[in-house]
Backbone as CSV, one residue per row, in Angstrom:
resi,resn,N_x,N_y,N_z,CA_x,CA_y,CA_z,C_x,C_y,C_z
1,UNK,-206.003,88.571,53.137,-204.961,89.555,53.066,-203.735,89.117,53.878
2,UNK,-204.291,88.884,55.196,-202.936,87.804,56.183,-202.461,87.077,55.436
3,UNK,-202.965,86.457,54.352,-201.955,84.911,54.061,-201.670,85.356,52.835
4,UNK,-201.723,86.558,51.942,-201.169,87.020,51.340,-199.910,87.529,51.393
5,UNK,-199.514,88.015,52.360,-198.617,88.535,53.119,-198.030,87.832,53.674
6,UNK,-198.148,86.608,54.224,-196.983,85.522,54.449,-196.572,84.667,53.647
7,UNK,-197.161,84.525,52.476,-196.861,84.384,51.076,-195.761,85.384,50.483
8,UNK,-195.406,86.523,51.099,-195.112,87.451,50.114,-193.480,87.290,50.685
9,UNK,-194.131,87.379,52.318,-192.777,87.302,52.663,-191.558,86.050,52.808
10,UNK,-192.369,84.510,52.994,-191.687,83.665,52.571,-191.092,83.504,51.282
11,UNK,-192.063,83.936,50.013,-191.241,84.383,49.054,-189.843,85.162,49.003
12,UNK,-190.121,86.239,49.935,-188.701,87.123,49.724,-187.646,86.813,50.439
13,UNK,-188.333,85.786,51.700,-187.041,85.200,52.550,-186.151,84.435,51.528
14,UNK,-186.933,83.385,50.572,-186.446,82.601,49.960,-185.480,83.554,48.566
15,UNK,-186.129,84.704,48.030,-185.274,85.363,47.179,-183.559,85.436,48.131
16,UNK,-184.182,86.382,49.142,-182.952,86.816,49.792,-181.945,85.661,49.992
17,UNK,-182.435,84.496,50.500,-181.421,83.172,50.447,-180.549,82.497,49.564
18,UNK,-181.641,82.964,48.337,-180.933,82.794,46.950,-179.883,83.739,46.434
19,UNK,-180.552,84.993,46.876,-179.546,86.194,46.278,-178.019,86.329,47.407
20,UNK,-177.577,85.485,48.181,-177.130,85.823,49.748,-176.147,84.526,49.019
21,UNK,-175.798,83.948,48.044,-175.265,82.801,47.955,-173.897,83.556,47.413
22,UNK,-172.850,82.271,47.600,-171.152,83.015,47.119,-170.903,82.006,45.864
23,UNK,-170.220,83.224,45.429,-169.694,82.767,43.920,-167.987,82.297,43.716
24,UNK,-167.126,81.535,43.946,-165.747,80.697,44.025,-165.447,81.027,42.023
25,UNK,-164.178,81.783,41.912,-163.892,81.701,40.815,-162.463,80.999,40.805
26,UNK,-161.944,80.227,40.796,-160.592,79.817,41.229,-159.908,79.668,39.378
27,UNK,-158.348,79.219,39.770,-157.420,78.809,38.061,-156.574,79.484,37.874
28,UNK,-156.126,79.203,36.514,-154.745,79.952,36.505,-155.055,80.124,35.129
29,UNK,-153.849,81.072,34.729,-153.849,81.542,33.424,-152.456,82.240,32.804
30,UNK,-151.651,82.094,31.727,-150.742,82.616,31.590,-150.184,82.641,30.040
31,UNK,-148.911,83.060,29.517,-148.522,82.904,28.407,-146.901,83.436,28.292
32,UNK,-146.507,82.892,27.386,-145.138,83.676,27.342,-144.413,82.635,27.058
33,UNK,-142.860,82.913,26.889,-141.809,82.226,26.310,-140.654,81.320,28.184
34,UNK,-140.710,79.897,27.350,-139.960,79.312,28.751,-138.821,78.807,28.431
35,UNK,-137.863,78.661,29.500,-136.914,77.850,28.640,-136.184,76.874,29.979
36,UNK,-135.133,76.378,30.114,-134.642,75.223,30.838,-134.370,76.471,32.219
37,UNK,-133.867,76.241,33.753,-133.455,76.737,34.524,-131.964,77.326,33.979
38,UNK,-130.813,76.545,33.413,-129.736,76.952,33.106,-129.494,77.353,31.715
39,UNK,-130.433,77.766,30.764,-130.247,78.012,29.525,-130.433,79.001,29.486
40,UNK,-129.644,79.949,28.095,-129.673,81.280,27.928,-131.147,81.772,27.491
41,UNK,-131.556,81.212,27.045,-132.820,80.857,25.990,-133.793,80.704,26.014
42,UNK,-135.119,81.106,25.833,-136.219,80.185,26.439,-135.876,79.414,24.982
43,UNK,-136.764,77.900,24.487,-137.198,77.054,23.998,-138.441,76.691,24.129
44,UNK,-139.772,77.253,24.627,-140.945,76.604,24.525,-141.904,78.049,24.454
45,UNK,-142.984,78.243,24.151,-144.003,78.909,24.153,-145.070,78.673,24.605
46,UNK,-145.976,78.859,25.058,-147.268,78.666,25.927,-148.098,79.617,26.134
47,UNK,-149.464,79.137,26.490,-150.470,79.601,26.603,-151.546,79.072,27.103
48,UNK,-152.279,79.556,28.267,-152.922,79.096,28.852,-154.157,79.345,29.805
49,UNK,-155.236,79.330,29.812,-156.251,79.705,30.501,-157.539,78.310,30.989
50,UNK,-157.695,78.485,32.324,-158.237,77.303,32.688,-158.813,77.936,33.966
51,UNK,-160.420,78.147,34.162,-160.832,78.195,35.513,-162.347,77.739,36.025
52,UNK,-162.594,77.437,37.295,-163.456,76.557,37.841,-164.189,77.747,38.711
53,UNK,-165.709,77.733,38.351,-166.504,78.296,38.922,-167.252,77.637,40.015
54,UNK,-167.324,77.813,40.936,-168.542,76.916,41.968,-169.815,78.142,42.402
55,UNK,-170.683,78.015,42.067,-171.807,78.289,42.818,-173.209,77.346,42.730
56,UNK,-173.615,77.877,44.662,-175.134,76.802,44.387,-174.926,75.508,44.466
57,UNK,-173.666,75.439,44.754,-173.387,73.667,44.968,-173.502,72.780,43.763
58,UNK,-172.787,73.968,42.431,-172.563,73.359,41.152,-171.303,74.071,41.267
59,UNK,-170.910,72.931,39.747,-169.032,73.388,39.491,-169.108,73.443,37.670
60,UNK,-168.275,74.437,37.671,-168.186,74.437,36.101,-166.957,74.602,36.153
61,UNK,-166.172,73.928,34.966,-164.515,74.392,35.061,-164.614,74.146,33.504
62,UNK,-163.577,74.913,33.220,-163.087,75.162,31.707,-162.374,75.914,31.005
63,UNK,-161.890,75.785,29.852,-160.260,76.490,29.563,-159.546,75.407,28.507
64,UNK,-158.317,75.600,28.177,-157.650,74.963,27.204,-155.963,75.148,27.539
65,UNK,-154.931,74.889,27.078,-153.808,74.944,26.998,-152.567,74.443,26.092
66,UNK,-152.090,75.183,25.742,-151.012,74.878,24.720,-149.608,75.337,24.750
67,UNK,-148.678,74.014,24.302,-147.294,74.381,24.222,-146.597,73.803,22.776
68,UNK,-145.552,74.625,22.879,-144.832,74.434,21.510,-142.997,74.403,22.138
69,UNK,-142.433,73.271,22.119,-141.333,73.296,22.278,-140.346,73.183,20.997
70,UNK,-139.545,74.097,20.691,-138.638,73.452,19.695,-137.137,72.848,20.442
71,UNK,-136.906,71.680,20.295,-135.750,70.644,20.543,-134.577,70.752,19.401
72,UNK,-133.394,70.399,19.530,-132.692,70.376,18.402,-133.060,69.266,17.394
73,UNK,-133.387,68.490,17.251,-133.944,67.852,15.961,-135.600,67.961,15.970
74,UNK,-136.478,68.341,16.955,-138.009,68.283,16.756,-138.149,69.111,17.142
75,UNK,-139.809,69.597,17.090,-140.693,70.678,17.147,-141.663,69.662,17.904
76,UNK,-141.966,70.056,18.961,-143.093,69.052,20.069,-143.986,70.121,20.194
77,UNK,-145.038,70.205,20.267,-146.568,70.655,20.696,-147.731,70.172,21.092
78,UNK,-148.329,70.304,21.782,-149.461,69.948,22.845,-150.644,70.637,23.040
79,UNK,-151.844,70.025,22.524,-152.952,71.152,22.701,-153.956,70.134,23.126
80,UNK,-154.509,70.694,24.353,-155.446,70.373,25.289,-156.572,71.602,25.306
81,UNK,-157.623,71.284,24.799,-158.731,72.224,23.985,-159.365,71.830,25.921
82,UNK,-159.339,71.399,26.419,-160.821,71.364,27.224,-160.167,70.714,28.539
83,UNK,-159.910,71.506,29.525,-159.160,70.792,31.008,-160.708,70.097,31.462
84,UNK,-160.230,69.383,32.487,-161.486,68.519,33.105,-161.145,68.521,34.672
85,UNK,-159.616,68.791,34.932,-159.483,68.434,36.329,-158.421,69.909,36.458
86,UNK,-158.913,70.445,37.432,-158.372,71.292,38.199,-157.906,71.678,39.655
87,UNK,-156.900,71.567,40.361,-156.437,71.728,41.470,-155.510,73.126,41.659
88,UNK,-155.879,73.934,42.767,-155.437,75.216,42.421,-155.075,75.270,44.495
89,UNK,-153.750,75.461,45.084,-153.267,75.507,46.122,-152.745,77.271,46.188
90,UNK,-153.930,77.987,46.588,-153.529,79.515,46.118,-152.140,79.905,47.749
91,UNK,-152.450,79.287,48.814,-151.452,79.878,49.892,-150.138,79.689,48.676
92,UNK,-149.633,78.774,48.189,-148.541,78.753,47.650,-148.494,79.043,46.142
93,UNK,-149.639,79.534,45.637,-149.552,79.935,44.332,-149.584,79.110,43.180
94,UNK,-150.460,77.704,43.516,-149.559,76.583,42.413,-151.060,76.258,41.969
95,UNK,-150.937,75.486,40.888,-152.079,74.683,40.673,-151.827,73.780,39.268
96,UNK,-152.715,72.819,39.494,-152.130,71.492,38.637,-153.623,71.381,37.592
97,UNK,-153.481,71.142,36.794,-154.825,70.651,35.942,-154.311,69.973,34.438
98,UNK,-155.070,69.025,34.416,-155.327,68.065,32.959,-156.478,67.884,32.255
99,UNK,-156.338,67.107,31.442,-157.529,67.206,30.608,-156.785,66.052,28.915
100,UNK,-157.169,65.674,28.394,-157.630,65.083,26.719,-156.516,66.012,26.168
101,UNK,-155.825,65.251,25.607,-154.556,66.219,24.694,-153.829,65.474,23.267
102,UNK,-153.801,65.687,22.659,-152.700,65.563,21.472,-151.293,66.272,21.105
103,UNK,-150.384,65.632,21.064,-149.392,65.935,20.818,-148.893,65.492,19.296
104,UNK,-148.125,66.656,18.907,-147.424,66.378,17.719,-146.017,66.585,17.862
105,UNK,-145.459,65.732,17.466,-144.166,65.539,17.044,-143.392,65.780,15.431
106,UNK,-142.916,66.974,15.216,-142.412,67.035,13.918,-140.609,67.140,13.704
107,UNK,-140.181,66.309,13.110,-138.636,65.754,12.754,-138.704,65.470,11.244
108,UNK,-137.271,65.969,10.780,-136.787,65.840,9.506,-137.549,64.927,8.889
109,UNK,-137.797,63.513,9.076,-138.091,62.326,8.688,-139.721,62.167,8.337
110,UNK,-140.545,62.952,9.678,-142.262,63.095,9.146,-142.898,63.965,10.589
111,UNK,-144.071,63.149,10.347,-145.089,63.965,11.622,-145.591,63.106,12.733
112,UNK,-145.535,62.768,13.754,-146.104,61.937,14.692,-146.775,63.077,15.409
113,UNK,-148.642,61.849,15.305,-149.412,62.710,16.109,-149.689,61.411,17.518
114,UNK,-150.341,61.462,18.467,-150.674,60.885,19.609,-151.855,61.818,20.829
115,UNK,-152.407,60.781,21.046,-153.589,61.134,21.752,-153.943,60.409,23.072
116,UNK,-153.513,61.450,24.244,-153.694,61.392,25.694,-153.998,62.181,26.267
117,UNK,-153.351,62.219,27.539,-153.694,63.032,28.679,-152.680,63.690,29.211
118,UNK,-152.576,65.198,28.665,-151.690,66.351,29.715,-151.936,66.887,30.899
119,UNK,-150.974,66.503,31.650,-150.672,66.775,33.420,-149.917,68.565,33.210
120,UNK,-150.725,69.691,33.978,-149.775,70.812,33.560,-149.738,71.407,34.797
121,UNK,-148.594,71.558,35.340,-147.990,71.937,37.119,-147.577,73.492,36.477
122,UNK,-148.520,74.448,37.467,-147.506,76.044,37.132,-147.671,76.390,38.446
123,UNK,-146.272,77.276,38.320,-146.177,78.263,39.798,-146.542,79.443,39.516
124,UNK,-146.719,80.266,40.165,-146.916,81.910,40.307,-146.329,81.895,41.007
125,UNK,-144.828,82.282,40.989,-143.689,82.899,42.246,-143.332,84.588,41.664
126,UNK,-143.709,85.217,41.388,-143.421,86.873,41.236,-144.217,87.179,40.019
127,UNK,-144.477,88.520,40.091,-145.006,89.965,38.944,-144.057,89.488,38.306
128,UNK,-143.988,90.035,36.870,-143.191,89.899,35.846,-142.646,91.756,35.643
129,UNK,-142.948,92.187,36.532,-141.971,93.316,36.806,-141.264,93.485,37.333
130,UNK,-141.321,92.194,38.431,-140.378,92.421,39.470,-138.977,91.245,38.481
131,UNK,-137.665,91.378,39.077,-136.704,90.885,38.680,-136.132,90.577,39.454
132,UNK,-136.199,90.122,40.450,-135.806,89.295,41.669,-136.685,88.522,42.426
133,UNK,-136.172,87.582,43.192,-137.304,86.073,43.465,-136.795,85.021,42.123
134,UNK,-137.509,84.341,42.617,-137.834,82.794,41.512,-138.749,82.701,40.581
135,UNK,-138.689,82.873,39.442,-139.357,83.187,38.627,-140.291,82.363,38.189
136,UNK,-141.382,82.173,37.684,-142.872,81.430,37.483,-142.321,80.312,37.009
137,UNK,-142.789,79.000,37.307,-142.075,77.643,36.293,-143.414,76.920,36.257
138,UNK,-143.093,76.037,34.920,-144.378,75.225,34.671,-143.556,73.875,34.032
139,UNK,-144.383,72.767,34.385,-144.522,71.671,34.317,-145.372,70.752,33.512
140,UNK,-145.126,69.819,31.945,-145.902,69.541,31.560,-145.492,67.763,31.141
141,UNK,-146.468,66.871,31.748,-146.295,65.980,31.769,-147.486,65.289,30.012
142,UNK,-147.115,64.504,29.421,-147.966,63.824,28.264,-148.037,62.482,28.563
143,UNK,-148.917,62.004,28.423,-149.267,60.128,28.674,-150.261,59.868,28.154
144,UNK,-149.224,59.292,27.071,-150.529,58.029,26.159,-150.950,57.095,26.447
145,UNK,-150.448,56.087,27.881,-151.535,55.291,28.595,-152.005,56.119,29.792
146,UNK,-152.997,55.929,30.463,-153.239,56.811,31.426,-152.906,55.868,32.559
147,UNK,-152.720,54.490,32.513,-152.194,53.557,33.300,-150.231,54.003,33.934
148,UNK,-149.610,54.544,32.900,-148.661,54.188,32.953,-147.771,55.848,33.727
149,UNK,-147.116,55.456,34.391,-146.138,56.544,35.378,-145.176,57.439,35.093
150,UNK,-144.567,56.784,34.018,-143.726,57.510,32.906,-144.615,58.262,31.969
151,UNK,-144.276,59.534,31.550,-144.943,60.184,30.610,-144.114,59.682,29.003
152,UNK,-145.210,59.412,27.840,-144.229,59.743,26.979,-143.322,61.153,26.456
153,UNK,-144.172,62.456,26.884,-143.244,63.478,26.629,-143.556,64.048,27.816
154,UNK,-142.455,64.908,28.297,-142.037,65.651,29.621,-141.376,66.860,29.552
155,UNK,-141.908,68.060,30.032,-141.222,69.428,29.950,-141.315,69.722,31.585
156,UNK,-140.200,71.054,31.300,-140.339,71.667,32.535,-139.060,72.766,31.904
157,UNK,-139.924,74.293,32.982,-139.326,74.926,32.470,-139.387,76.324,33.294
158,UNK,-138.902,77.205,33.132,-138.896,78.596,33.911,-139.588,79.626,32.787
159,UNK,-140.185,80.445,33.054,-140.980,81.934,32.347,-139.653,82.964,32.458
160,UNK,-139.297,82.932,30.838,-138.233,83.994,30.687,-139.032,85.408,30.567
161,UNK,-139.803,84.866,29.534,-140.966,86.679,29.058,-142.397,85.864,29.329
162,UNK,-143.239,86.452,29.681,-144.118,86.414,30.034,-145.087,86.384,31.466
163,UNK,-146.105,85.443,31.840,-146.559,85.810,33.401,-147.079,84.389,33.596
164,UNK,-147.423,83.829,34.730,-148.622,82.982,34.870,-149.010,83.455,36.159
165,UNK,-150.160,83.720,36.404,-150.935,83.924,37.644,-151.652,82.780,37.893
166,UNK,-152.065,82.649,39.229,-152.664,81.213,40.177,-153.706,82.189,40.866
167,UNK,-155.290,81.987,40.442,-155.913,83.265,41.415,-156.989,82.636,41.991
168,UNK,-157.607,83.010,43.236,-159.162,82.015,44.018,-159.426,83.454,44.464
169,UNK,-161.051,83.755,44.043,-161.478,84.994,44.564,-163.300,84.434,44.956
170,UNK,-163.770,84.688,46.090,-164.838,84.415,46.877,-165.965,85.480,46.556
171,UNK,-166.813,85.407,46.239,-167.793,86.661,46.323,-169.095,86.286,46.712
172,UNK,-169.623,87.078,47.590,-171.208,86.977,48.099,-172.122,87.532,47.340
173,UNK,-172.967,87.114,47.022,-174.045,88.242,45.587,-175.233,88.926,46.840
């Protein structure tokens, strides 16, 4: 009966140790219309959701992202189905993540497709209710060698309509 009972309770120490563990949800997520700092206009569209779970001393991260710029002679778009790398700096609201991407290029003349790796930098600087401050900007770098420093396509841009949030929330179970 004694060693039943210390059976029972090393068992439950070990539940409780298990159940006593924290859950890390970190990433960002957003959507809406962007356009240059000095333009009347946005010019690009986006959408985006990407976040990294840690518990137990495992990591899961996952999400996708997409943009659509129209240029005066092209239509550029970018879709990255599956991020792989995520960096999320919540004191300042920022976070960077890439992943496997294709871009298309469409102009009068035809269609260029290409297949790399998108670099995507966003801020969370204000609510999208508020109308004063610096408004959310995102950053999207394309590279078809992964060797090379120069991107072949490069955006950057400010959130005219829409939001992006940068969020890290901790929980103990």
């Amino acid at each position: 009966m004694k060693r039943k009972l210390m059976w029972l309770t090393a068992i439950g120490a070990v539940m409780a140790l298990a159940y006593a563990q924290s859950l890390t949800v970190r990433g960002a997520f957003g959507h809406g219309l962007a356009g240059a700092p000095d333009a009347e206009r946005p010019n690009a569209q986006f959408h985006f959701s990407v976040k990294q779970v840690e518990f137990n001393n495992q990591s899961r991260l996952g999400g996708g992202f997409a943009l659509e710029v129209r240029e005066a002679n092209r239509l550029v778009s970018i879709q990255m189905p599956n991020a792989q790398r995520l960096t999320v700096d919540i004191e300042n609201k920022r976070a960077v993540f890439s992943g496997p991407a294709v871009a298309v290029q469409r102009t009068r003349t035809g269609v260029e497709r290409a297949r790399g790796v998108a670099v995507v930098r966003v801020g969370d600087n204000r609510n999208p209710r508020e109308t004063g401050g610096n408004p959310d900007t995102i950053a999207v770098a394309f590279f078809t060698n992964p060797d090379s420093e120069e991107p072949a396509y490069a955006y950057r841009g400010v959130v005219r309509r829409g939001d992006i949030v940068v969020f890290e929330e901790t929980r103990s179970r």
